[in-house]
Structures are given as C-alpha cells and as structure tokens.
C-alpha positions as CSV (number, residue, x, y, z in Angstrom):
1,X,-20.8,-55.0,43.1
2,X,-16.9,-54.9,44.4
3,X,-16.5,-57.4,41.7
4,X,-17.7,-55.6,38.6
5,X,-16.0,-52.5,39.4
6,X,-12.6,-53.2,39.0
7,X,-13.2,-54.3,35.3
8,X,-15.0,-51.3,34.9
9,X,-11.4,-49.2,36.2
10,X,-9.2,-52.0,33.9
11,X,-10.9,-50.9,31.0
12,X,-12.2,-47.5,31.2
13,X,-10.3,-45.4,34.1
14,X,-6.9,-47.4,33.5
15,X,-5.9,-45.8,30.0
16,X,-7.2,-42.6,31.1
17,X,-4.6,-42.1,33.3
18,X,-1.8,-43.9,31.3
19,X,-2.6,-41.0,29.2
20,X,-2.8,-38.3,31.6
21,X,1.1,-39.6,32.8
22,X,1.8,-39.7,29.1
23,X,0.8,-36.3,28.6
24,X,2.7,-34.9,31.9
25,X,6.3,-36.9,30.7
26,X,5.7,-35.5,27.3
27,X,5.2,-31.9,28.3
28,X,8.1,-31.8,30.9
29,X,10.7,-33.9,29.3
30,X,9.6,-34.5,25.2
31,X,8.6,-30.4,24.6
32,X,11.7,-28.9,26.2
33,X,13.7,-31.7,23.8
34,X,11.7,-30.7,21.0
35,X,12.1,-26.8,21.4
36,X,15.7,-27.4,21.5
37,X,16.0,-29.4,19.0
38,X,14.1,-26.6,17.0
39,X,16.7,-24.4,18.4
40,X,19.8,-26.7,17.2
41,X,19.0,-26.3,13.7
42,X,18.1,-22.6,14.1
43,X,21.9,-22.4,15.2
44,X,22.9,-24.6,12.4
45,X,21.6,-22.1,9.6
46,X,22.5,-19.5,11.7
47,X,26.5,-20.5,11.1
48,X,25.4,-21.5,7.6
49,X,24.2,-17.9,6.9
50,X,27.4,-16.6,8.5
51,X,29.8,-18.7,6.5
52,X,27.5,-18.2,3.0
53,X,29.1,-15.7,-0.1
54,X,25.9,-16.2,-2.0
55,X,22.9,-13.6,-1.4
56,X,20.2,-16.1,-2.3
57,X,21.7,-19.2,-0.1
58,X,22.5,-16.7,2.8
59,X,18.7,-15.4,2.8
60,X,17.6,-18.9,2.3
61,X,19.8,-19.9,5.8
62,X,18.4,-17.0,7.5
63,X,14.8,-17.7,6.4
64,X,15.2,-21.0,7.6
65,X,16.4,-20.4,10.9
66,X,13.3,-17.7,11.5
67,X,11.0,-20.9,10.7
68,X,12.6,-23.0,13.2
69,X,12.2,-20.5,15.8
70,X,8.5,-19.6,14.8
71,X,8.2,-23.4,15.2
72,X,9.7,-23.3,18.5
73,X,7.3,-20.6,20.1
74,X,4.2,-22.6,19.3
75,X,5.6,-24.6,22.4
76,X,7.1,-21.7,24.4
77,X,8.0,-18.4,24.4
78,X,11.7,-17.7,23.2
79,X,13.8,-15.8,25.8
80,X,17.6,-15.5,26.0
81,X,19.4,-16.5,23.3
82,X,16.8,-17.9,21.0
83,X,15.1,-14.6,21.2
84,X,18.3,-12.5,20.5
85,X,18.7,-15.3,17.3
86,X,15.2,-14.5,16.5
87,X,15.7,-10.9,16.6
88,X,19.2,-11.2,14.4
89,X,17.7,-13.7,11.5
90,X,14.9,-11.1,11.3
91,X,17.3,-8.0,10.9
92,X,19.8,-10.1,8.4
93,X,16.5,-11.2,6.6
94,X,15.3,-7.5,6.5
95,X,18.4,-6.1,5.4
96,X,18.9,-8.5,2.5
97,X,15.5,-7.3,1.2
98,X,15.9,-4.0,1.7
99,X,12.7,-3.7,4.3
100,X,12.2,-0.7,6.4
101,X,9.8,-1.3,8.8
102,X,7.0,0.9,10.7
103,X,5.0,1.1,12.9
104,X,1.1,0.7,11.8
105,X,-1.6,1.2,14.0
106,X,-5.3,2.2,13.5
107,X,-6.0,5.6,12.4
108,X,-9.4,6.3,13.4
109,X,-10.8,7.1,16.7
110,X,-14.3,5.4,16.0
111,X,-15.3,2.6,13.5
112,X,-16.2,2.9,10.1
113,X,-19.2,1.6,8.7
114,X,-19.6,-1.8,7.3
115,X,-20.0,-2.4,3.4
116,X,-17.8,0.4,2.9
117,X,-15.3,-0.1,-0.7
118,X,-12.8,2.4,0.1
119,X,-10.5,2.4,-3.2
120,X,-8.9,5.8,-2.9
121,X,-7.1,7.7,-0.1
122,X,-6.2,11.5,-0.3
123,X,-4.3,13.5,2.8
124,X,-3.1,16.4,4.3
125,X,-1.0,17.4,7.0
126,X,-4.1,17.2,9.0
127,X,-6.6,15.5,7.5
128,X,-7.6,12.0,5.9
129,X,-10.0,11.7,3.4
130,X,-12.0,7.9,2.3
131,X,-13.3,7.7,-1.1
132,X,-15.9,5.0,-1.1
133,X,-16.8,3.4,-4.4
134,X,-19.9,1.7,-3.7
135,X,-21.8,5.0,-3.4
136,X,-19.0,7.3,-4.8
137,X,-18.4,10.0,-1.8
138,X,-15.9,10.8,0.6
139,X,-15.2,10.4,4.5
140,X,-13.2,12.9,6.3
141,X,-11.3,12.7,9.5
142,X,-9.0,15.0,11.4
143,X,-6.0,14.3,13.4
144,X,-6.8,14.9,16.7
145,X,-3.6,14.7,18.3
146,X,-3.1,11.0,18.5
147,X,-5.9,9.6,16.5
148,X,-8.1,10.6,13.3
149,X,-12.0,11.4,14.1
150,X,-14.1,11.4,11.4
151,X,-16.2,14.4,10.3
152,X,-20.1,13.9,10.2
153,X,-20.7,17.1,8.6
154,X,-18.4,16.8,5.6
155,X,-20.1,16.6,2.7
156,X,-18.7,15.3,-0.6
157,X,-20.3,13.1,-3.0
158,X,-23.1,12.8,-6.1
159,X,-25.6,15.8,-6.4
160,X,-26.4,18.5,-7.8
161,X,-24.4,21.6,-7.2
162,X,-24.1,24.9,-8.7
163,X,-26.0,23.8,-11.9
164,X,-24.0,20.9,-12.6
165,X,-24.8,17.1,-11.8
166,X,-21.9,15.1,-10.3
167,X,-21.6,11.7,-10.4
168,X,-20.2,9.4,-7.9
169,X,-16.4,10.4,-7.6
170,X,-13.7,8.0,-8.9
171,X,-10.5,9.8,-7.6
172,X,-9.7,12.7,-5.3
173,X,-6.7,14.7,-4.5
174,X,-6.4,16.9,-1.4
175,X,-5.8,20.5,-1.8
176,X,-3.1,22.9,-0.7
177,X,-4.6,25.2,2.0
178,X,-5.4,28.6,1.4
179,X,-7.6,28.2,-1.7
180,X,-10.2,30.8,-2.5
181,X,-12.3,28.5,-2.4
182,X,-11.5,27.1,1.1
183,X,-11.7,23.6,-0.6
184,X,-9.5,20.8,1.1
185,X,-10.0,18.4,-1.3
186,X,-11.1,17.6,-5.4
187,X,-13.3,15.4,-6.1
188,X,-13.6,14.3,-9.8
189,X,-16.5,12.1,-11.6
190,X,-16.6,10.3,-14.5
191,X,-17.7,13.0,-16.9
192,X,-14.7,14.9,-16.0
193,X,-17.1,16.8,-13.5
194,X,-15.3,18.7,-10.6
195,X,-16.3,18.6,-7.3
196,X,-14.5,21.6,-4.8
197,X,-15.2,20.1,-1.1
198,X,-15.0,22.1,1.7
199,X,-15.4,21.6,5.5
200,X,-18.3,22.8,6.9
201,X,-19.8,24.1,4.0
202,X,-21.5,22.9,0.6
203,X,-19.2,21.8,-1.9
204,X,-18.8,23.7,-5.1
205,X,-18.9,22.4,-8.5
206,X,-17.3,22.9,-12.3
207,X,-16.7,20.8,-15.6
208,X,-13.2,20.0,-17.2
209,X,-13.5,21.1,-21.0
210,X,-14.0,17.8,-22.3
211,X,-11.3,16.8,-25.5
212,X,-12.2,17.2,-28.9
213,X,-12.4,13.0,-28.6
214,X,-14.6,13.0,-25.8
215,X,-14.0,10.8,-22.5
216,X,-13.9,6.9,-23.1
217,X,-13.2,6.4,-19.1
218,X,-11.5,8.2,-17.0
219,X,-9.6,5.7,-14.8
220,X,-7.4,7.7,-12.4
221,X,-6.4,11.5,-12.5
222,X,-3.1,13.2,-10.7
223,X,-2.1,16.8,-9.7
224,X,1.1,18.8,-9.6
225,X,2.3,22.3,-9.6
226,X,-1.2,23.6,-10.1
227,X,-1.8,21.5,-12.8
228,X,-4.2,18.2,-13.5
229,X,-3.7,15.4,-15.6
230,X,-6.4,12.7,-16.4
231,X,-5.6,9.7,-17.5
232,X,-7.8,8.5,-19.7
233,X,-6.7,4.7,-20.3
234,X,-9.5,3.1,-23.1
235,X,-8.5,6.4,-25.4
236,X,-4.9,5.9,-24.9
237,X,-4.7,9.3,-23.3
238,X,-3.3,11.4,-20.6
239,X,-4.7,15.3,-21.0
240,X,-3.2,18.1,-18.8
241,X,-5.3,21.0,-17.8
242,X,-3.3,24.1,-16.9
243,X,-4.5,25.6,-13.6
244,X,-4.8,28.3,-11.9
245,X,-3.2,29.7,-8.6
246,X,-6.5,29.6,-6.9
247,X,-7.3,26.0,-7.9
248,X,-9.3,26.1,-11.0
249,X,-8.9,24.4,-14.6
250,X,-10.4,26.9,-17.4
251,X,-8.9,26.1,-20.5
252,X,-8.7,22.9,-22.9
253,X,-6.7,20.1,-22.4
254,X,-3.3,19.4,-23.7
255,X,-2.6,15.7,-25.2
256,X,0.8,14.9,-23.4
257,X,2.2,12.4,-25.9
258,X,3.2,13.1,-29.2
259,X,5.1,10.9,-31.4
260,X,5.3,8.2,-28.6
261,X,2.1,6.7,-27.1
262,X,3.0,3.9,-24.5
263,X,1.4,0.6,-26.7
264,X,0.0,-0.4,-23.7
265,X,-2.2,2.1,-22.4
266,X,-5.6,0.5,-22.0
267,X,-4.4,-1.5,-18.9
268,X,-2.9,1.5,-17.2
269,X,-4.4,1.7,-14.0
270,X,-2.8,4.6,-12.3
271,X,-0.4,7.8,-12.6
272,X,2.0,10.4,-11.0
273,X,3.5,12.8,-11.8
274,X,6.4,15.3,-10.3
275,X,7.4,18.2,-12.6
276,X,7.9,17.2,-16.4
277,X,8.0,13.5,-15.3
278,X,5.0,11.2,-15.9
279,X,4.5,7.3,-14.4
280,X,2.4,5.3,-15.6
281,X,1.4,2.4,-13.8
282,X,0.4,-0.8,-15.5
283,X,-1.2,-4.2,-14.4
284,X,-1.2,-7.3,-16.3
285,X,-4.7,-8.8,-16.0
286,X,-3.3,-12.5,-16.0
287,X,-0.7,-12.6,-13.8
288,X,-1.6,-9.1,-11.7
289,X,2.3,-8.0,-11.9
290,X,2.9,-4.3,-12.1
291,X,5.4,-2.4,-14.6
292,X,6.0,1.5,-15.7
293,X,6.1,3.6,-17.9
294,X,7.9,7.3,-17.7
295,X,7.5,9.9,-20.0
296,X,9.1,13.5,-19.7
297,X,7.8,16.6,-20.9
298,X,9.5,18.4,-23.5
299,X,9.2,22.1,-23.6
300,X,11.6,22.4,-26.8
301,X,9.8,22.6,-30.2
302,X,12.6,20.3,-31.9
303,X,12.4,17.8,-29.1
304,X,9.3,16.0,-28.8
305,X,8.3,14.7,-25.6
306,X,9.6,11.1,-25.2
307,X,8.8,8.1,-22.9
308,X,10.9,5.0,-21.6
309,X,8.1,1.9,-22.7
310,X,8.5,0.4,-20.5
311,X,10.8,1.2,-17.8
312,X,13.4,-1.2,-16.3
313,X,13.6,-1.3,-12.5
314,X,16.6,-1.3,-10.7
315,X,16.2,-3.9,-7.6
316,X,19.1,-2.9,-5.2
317,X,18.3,-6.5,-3.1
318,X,21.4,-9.2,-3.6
319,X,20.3,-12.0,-5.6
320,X,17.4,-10.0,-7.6
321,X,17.5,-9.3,-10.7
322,X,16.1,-5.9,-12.2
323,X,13.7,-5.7,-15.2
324,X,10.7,-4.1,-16.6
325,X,9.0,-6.5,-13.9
326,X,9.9,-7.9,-10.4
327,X,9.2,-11.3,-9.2
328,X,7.3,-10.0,-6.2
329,X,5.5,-6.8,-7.5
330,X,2.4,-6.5,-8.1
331,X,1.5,-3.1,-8.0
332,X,-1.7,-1.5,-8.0
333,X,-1.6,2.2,-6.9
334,X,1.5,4.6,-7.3
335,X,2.2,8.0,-5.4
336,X,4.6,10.4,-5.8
337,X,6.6,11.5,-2.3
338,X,7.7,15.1,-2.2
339,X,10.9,16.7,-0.7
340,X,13.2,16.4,1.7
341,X,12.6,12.7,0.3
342,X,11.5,12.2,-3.1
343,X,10.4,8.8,-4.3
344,X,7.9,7.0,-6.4
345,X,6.0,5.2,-4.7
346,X,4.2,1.7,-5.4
347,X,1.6,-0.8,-2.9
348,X,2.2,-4.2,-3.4
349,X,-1.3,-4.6,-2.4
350,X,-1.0,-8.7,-1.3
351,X,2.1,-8.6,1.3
352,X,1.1,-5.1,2.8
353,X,3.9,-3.4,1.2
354,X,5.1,-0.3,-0.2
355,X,7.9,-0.2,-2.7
356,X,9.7,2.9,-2.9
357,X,12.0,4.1,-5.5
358,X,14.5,7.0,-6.8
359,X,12.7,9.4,-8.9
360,X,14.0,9.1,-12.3
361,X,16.6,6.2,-11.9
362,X,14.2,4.2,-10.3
363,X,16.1,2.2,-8.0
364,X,14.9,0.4,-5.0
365,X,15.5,1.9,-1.5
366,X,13.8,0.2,0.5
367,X,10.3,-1.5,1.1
368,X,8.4,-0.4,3.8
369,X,6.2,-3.1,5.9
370,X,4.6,-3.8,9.4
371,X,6.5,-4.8,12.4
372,X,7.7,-7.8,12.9
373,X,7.2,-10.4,16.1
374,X,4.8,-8.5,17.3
375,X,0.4,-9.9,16.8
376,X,0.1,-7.9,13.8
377,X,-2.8,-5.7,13.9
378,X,-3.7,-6.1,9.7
379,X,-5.7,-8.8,8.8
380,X,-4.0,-11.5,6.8
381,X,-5.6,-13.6,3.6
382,X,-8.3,-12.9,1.8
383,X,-9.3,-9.9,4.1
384,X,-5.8,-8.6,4.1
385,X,-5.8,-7.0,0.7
386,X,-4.6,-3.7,1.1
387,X,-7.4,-1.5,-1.6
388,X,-5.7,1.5,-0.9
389,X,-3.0,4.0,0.1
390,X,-1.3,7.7,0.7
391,X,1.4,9.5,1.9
392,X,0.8,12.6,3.7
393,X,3.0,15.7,3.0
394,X,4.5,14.7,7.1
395,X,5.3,11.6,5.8
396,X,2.4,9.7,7.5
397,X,2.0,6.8,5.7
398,X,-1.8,5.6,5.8
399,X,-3.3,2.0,4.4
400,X,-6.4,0.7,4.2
401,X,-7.4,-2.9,4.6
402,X,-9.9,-5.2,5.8
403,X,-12.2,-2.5,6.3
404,X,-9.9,-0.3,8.6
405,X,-7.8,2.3,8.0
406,X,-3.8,2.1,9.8
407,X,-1.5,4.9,9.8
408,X,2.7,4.9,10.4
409,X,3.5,8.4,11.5
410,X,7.2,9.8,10.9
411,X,8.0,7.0,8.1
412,X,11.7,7.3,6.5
C-alpha cells in the first residue's frame, strides 16, 4: 500500500502544489511588477501630455494614462501617487472635453413598477412627473426632503372627462402654480386633446382647435410665456396656440413658418422654445446623429419670420470641429433652461450625457455627466439608454434609465 502511494503524490498532489507556490511567487513578486509597470507607462504619457501643443495628441496621452491606471486597479487599489495621477488625467481629460460633472443618485424613495416605458419627464420645484408610453399616463412623486415619493392618488391618463375622450398622452409639461385650475401639470393626446391634472383631484379636460389641415401626428409639443406650440412633424408644422393667464388655449392656431419651412421636418423629433426663438431637434434615422434647426419669430409685417436650416454648432472642445453635426451627438430630446442660466439643452442618450449650449449662438459650455471613479450607480449597455430627461426650474437635473429614475440636485 506504501508503495502505490507515492506515485499517486508524483502525479497527482506534486503539480498541485508546484502551482499553489506558482501562484504565491506570482502574486507577491509578478503583480506588484506588473502594477508598476502599468504605472511606468501611466507616467510616461503623463510627461507626454505635459510636453504635447496639440489638443487631440494631449487628450490621447491623458486617455492613455487613465487606461493604464484602470488596468492597474484590476490588481490593486491605487493609493499615493497613482491615485493623485489618476485623479489629474481624469480632470485634464475632463477639462479638454468641456465635462462638468454631478452628482446622480436615485430619485425615488420606493421602486417603480416593472414594464414601465417612461419616454417623457416633466418637473417642478417640487414635483416629478413619469409619462409612461405603454399605457399613456403619468406618475407623480414629491420631494420629500431628500428623496421623491411617488403619489398613489394622482390620477392622469386616458378616460373620459368632462365630455371629452382622452387618449393616452404623448407629452406633458408641468404647470406654473397658482392656476385656476389648481392643475400641476398638461397632459396632451394625440388628437390634440388636453388633459388639466391636478393632485388630489380628477383631472379636467379640453380640445385644441384643430388646423384647418387637420393633425397628421403630433410628435412632441412645448410651452412658453403662456403659450403652446405643437409640433406636428408628418405635416411639416409647428402651430402656436395663444394662451391665457389662467392656462387655457381658446383660439385657433397660428402656422409659425411662413416663407421658410425647415426641408426637413418630418424627422423632427423634438422642440423648445424661449421667447421668439424656436429649436428644432432632428434625428437622422441611419446614423441616429442629432442636428437643429432655429427659427425666430418676427413680429414685423415686412420681415417674415426666418430660420437658420440647419444650424451650425459651435464645439468650444480643442481639437473639435463645429458643424451642423458633432461627431459624438446624438441627440434625442432638447430642453430649454431658464434664468439665471439660460441654455439649450440636448441628452446624448448613449453616454448619459447632456449637452448644454448658449441660447442663440449655440456654443458649447459644457457637458454634464456622472461621477467619475466612483461604482456608477446607472446601468451601462444595452440597459443604459437614457429614454428620458428634465430640468427642474432649481436646476435639478433628473434622468431616466434602465428603469430608474436619478436626480443631480444644484447642477451648474
């Protein structure tokens, strides 16, 4: 029996332990060589990046340096001076692409439901509001101090109210306070339908006077100084409807073009609008990217209204050039920020980022995106399409992807 064991150790237990001592040498003398070798050529490019003139070669030394670091802390955690390089690659990298970051956290003090398409978001000082397209009604929550809870009792979607059928709602826009209505927020269906909702009680209803060409679709509406405008993107259209102090939309609509339509209007997705001036947001369906269009309202008989078709936009990040598209936006929603710190504002729905611009000359100031070095808390891939997004009028910035919705509060 002695004799058959100690072919038994030769061939089985023997390599098991040459590994095992393999392993041990490896992880205390082969890592730490490894991890500072990683760290070498993070210092390499860090000099390089220091030394280059050209934008495009500097962010390529810097973005090389971060991967050699990222490398490094598969093995270990950086401290010291590998996390201090860490930290100054990212801020070089940041500030050559004109990133802002924030800070993004979940908004909501309880789940959501699953299944839920959440394509529009709406807010207030206080309040968030969900528009779901799978069954065309809203979710409210309320800030609570810290987080958002969500409102069981609001009630906002199809039915039948006041005489008039609603459909499920394709856009919404939240209210200034002190309505006669006591409405929050305004709903609006396909058939140009209103829908008035209002916390704790049952929403009211009322129609848009349709245009003498009827609706084709109505793909995304907007609201400013009292007044709507519903883009109507099949019919080449964008109609305003007047309205009053207390919220309401009685009279016919007013075509906003006149000698100039933007040739491109049946793949606008989206609008905004602050004062005279309209954006148009476009998407082309082949390669997704995002471009304008601005118009501006003329109020003088002998000047007709006129539009820029499209715009050019002015990327402020070395190396970039600017043009009617960017390399890097595609753009599916815009917004329109309001004083102190007016901007127009676009999601780049793919990298989680918003793109905000100078009203008028639209030039880049910044793009603002999640923390860095940190376990992100939004899902990546597939799930981490962003569908949708708002800026409160306290500048709380609120996204919502892979079925949650994340707020940055205070956002420059």
């Amino acid at each position: 029996m002695l004799g058959c064991s100690w072919p038994f150790f030769l061939s089985v237990l023997l390599p098991l332990i040459l590994i095992v001592i393999g392993v041990t040498i490896y992880t205390y003398i082969g890592v730490p060589r490894q991890v500072q070798s990683y760290y070498r050529t993070a210092e390499e490019f860090r000099q390089k990046a220091h030394t280059a003139t050209d934008p495009q070669l500097k962010r390529e030394y810097w973005k090389t340096a971060l991967q050699m670091l990222d490398t490094a802390e598969e093995y270990v955690y950086l401290t010291g001076s590998a996390l201090e390089l860490r930290n100054e690659a990212q801020a070089e990298l940041d500030a050559l692409n004109k990133i802002t970051r924030v800070e993004l956290q979940p908004a909501l003090s309880m789940s959501l439901s699953r299944g839920l398409e959440i394509t529009r978001l709406a807010a207030s000082d206080t309040d968030v509001y969900l528009l779901d397209a799978t069954s065309g009604s809203v979710r409210r929550a309320v800030f609570n101090g810290k987080l958002f809870d969500l409102d069981s009792t609001f009630r906002c979607g199809p039915g039948e109210y006041d005489g008039i059928r609603i459909g499920p709602l394709l856009d919404i826009i939240a209210l200034p306070r002190g309505n006669p209505l006591g409405a929050t927020l305004l709903g609006v269906d396909a058939s140009g339908n209103l829908l008035y909702c209002i916390p704790g009680s049952r929403p009211r209803a009322a129609f848009l006077q349709m245009p003498e060409t009827g609706w084709k679709r109505i793909t995304a509406v907007a609201y400013d100084a009292n007044n709507l405008y519903v883009l109507d993107a099949p019919a080449s259209a964008v109609w305003v409807y007047f309205g009053t102090t207390d919220g309401q939309f009685p009279g016919k609509p007013y075509y906003f073009f006149e000698n100039q339509i933007p040739t491109a209007m049946p793949l606008a997705i989206d609008l905004a609008v602050n004062g005279d001036d309209l954006y148009i947001l476009f998407r082309d369906p082949q390669t997704q990217d995002g471009y304008l269009t601005t118009c501006t309202l003329s109020r003088l008989v002998t000047a007709p209204t006129r539009c820029n078709d499209p715009v050019s936009l002015i990327d402020t990040r070395p190396g970039y050039q600017s043009g009617v598209r960017l390399p890097d936006g595609k753009f599916s929603q815009i917004a329109f920020s309001g004083p102190p710190d007016p901007a127009v504002l676009l999601l780049q729905p793919f990298t989680q980022e918003i793109f905000k611009f100078s009203p008028r000359s639209l030039e880049l100031q910044k793009i603002l995106r999640d923390q860095p070095n940190t376990p992100s808390l939004l899902p990546k891939g597939a799930e981490g399409i962003v569908t949708a997004m708002t800026f409160s009028p306290n500048k709380s910035l609120f996204l919502f992807v892979g079925g949650e919705l994340y707020v940055a509060f205070n956002v420059p």
